[in-house]
N, C-alpha and C positions, 0 to 999 in steps of 0.2 A: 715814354711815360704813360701814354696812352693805354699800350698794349700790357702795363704792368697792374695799370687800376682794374682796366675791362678784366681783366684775368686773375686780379686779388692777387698780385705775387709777390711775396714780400723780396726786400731788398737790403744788401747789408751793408751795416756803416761801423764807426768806429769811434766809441765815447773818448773824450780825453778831458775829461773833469778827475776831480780825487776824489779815491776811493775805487774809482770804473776804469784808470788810465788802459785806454788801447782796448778795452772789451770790444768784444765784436756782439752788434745788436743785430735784428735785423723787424724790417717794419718797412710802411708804406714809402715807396719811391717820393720826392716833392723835385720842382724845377731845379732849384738850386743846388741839387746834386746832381741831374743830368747834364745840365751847364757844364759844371765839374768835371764831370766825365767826359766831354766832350771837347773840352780845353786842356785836356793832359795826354800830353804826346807817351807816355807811361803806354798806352793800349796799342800804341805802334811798333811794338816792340822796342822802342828807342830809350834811351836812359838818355837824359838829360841836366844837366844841371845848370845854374845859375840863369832859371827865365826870372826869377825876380832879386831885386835889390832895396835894401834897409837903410832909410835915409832917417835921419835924425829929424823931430821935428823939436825948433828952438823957439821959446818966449821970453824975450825979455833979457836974453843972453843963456840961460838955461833949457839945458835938454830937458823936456816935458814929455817925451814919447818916441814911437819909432813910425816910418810910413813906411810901407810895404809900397812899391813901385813895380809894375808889370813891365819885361824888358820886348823889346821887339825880336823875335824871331834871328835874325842875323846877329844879334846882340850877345846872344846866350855862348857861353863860356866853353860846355863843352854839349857833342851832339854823338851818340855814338848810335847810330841803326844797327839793325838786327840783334840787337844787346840779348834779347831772351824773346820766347814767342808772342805775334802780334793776334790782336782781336779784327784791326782792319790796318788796313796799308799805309806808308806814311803822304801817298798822292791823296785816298781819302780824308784824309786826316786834315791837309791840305784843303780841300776842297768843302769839309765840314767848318774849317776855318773863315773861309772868304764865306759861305753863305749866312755864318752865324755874324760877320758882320755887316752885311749886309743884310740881315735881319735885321740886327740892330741901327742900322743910320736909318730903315725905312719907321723904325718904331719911334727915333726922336724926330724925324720929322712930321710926321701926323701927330706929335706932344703927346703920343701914347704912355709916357712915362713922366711919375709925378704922383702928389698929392691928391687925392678920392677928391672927384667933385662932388657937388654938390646934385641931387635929383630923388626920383620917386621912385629910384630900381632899389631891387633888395641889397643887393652888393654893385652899387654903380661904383666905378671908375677901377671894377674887372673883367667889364665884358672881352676885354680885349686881349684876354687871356685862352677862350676859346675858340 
């Protein structure tokens, strides 16, 4: 994400509103498309299907909604490698896996994540984003 801002290089996404369905844009990288990309075994060359499942959410006896549920890895339905060309390996891919969470367990334990405190910085409770 770094190496996109330093270098001004745009990045492409894909609108799905009406009117725009599926356009392809392209504009400044943000985290939560790197995440993305980083979470989708798609760049392993590998097709995949069913890492998530659609559970009803019920109140009161009535379906009110749907929850998307993330499956674990051994879970998933079908796995097929070398499906079509990869951008990195599926051991990388792996190993991009265990560090991003272990990123993450080290970010909820120093309560890095959360609600903006309160302070005298100009954007406090983001330092911890660089």
């Amino acid at each position: 994400m770094q190496y996109f801002a330093t270098h001004e290089l745009s990045f492409p996404r894909r609108i799905w509103r009406p009117g725009e369905m599926g356009t392809l844009h392209w504009g400044p990288v943000n985290h939560s498309r790197i995440t993305a990309i980083l979470h989708n075994p798609t760049y392993t060359g590998t097709y995949v299907y069913g890492r998530r499942r659609s559970l009803p959410v019920i109140e009161s006896g009535q379906i009110v909604g749907v929850k998307t549920q993330q499956l674990p890895e051994p879970d998933w339905k079908v796995v097929i490698h070398d499906a079509h060309p990869a951008y990195v390996s599926w051991g990388e891919y792996q190993q991009n896996q265990e560090q991003l969470k272990r990123n993450y367990g080290i970010i909820m334990a120093e309560g890095r994540i959360g609600s903006v405190r309160s302070g005298a910085a100009l954007q406090s409770g983001v330092s911890h984003l660089w």
